[in-house]
N, C-alpha and C positions, 0 to 999 in steps of 0.2 A: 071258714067252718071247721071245728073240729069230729065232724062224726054225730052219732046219736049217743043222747046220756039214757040213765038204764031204764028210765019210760017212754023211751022210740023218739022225745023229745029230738030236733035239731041243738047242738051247743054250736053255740060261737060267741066271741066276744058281744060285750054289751055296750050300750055309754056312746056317746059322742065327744071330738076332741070339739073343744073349747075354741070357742071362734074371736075375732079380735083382730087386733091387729098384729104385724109380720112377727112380733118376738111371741106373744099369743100363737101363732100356730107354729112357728118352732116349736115351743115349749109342748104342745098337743103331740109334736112327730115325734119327740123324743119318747112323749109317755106311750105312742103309741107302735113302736120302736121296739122300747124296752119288755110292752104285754108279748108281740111277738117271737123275740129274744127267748124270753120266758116259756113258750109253747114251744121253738126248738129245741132249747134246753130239755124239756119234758119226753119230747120224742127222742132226741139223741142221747143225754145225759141219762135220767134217771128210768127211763125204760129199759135202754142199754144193760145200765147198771143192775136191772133190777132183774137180767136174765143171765147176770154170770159173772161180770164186771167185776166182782169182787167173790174168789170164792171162800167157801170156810173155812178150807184144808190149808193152812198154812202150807205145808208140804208139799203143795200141788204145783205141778211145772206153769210155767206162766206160757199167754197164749200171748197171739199177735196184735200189741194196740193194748193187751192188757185185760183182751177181753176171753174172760175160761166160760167154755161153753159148755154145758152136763153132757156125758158121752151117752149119754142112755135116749132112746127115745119114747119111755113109756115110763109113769108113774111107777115109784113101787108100792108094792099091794099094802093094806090095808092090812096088815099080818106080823104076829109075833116071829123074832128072829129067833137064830138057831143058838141055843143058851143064853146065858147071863154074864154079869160081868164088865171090865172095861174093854176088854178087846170088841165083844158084842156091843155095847155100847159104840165104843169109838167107829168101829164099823157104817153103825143105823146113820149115827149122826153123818159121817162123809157120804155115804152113799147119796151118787147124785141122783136130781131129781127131772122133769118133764124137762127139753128143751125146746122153748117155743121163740118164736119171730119176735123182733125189735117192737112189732106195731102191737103183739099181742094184747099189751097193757091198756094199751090205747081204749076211747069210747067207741064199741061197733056191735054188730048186730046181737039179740040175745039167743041162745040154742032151746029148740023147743026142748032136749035131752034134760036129765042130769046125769048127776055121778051116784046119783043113792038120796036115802028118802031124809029129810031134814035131820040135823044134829040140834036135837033139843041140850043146850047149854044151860046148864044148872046155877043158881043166882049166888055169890059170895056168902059169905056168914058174915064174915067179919070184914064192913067196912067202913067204921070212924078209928081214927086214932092212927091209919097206916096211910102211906104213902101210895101204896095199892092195894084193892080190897083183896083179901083173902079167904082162904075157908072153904075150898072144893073137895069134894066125895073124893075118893082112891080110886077114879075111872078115869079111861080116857078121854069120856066126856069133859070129865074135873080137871084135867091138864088142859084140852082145850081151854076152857074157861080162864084159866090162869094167865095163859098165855095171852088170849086177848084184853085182860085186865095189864096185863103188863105193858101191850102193846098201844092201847090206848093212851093211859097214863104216862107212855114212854114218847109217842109221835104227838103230844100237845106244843102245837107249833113246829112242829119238824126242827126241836132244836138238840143235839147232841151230846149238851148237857141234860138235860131233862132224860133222855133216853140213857143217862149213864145211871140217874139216880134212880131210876124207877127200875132199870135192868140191875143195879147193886143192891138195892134194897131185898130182893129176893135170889141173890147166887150164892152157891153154898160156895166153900174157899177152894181154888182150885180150877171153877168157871172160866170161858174165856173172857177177860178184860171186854168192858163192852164198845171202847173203841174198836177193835177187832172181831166184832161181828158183823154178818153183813149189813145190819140196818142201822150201825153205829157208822158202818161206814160210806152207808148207801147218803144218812142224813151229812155227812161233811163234806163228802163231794158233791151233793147239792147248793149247798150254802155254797160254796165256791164258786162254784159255776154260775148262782144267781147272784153273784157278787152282794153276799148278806156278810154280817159278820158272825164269826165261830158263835155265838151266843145270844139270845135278844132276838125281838121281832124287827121287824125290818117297817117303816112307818109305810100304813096305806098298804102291807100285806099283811093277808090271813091264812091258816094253812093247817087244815085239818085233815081226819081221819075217824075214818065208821065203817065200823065191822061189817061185814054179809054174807062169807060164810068160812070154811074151815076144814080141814081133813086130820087125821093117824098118820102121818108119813110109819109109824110102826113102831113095836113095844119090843124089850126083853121078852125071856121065855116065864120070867118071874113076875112080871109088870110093873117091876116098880121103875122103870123107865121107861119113858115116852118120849116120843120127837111129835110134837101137835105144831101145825101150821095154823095161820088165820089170815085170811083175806079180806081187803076194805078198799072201800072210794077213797082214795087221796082227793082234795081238792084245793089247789092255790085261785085265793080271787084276791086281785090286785086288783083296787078300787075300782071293784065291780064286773072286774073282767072274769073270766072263771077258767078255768083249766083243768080237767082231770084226768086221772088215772088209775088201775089197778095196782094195789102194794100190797104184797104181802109178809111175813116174817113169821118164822121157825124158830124154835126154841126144843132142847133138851131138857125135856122135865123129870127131874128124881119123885118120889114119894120120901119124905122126910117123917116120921111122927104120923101128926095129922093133916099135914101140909104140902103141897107142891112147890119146891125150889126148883132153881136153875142149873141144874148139873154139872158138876168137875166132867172136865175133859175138853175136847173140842169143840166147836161152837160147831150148829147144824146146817148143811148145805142151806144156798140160798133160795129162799122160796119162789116158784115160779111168777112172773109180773105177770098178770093176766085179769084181762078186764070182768069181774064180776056178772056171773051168770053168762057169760060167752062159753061156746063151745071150746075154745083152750081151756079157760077154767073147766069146763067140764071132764076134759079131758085130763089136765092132771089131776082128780081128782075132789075136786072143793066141792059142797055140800053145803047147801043154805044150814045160815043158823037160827035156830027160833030159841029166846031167853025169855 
């Protein structure tokens, strides 16, 4: 059993191995083997991963194992910094953010609390013709927005490449390389670990991602920079087996024109892994999104 999914539901694998004869159920341990494999992977790998494993600050002293943990024990506010600028900027972006436990991500109870009253997300303008829709208001609602248009588009199949081209299509020059964000590089030490290849689905796996809610990690004093967070169910189900957990990813948003890019400078501490509608999530922060 993996815990409850977010309707109080029980998850745990599903399916029967294949019965038969002796290479027949060989063949069944191995599959069923490899679903397990999968689900420590999840708990050790990209949970891990998804609480520090990789931070944003190039600059930053490296921890024990590799693993950099946020020194702070509490979200930062919901509030514009002190000036404008790239030093303010580079500031918001490294500031770290909630640090929660390895199982945070994980499927478990939901918190009767929140963090504040829904983020009503505003719908693109402009989306045929682009690789991710665009066309959000000058609010931080409309950075939200952007960010999880980018993020969707970006974790279709949790592949690296798809996440470089949906993260390049919108970074002004300057940006960090999107191998070198956390969720460029959250997606390649996954593939590794599930022994997939750098590219491509993997036969008999599926692996998505859906929004559910979001925060302001926090603006300039001018606003036209944003650091928006967004939060989603990850879900790997390998033929039929299912797996999830909470992902989330942070992004530095300029205001360009009439548009939201992805900001020069360094790329935005990693956003806390925390299961959706759970009292961690609540606590850093997150906020249901209604679109």
């Amino acid at each position: 059993m993996l815990g409850q999914g977010r309707n109080g539901a029980p998850l745990s694998y599903r399916g029967a191995p294949p019965s038969g004869s002796g290479g027949g159920r060989r063949r069944a341990l191995i599959v069923l083997c490899g679903v397990g494999a999968l689900a420590l992977l999840l708990v050790v790998g990209l949970v891990v991963s998804l609480t520090g494993l990789f931070s944003s600050d190039d600059d930053a002293p490296a921890q024990t194992g590799g693993v950099e943990q946020s020194s702070t024990g509490a979200a930062p506010p919901e509030d514009a910094v002190a000036g404008s600028g790239p030093q303010a900027e580079a500031a918001l972006a490294r500031q770290p953010m909630l640090d929660v436990t390895v199982d945070a991500g994980l499927p478990h109870a939901l918190s009767t609390r929140s963090a504040g009253s829904p983020i009503a997300v505003p719908a693109p303008q402009q989306v045929t013709g682009a690789l991710v829709p665009t066309g959000f208001p000058a609010t931080e609602a409309g950075a939200i927005g952007q960010v999880l248009e980018v993020t969707r588009a970006g974790m279709a199949g949790a592949d690296p490449q798809t996440w470089a081209r949906a993260y390049s299509s919108l970074a002004e020059p300057g940006a960090a390389p999107p191998e070198q964000t956390p969720m460029g590089r959250n997606l390649a030490s996954f593939r590794r670990s599930a022994n997939m290849a750098d590219t491509g689905p993997r036969n008999g796996m599926r692996l998505s991602w859906a929004p559910t809610s979001a925060l302001t990690k926090g603006a300039t004093a001018d606003g036209s920079y944003v650091v928006a967070c967004v939060l989603g169910e990850f879900v790997i189900d390998y033929k039929g087996r299912v797996i999830n957990a909470g992902l989330g990813n942070c992004l530095p948003m300029r205001r360009i024109g009439d548009q939201w890019r992805i900001a020069s400078g360094p790329a935005a501490w990693a956003a806390p892994a925390t299961w959706p509608g759970s009292a961690e999530a609540v606590a850093a922060g997150y906020r249901e999104i209604q679109q």
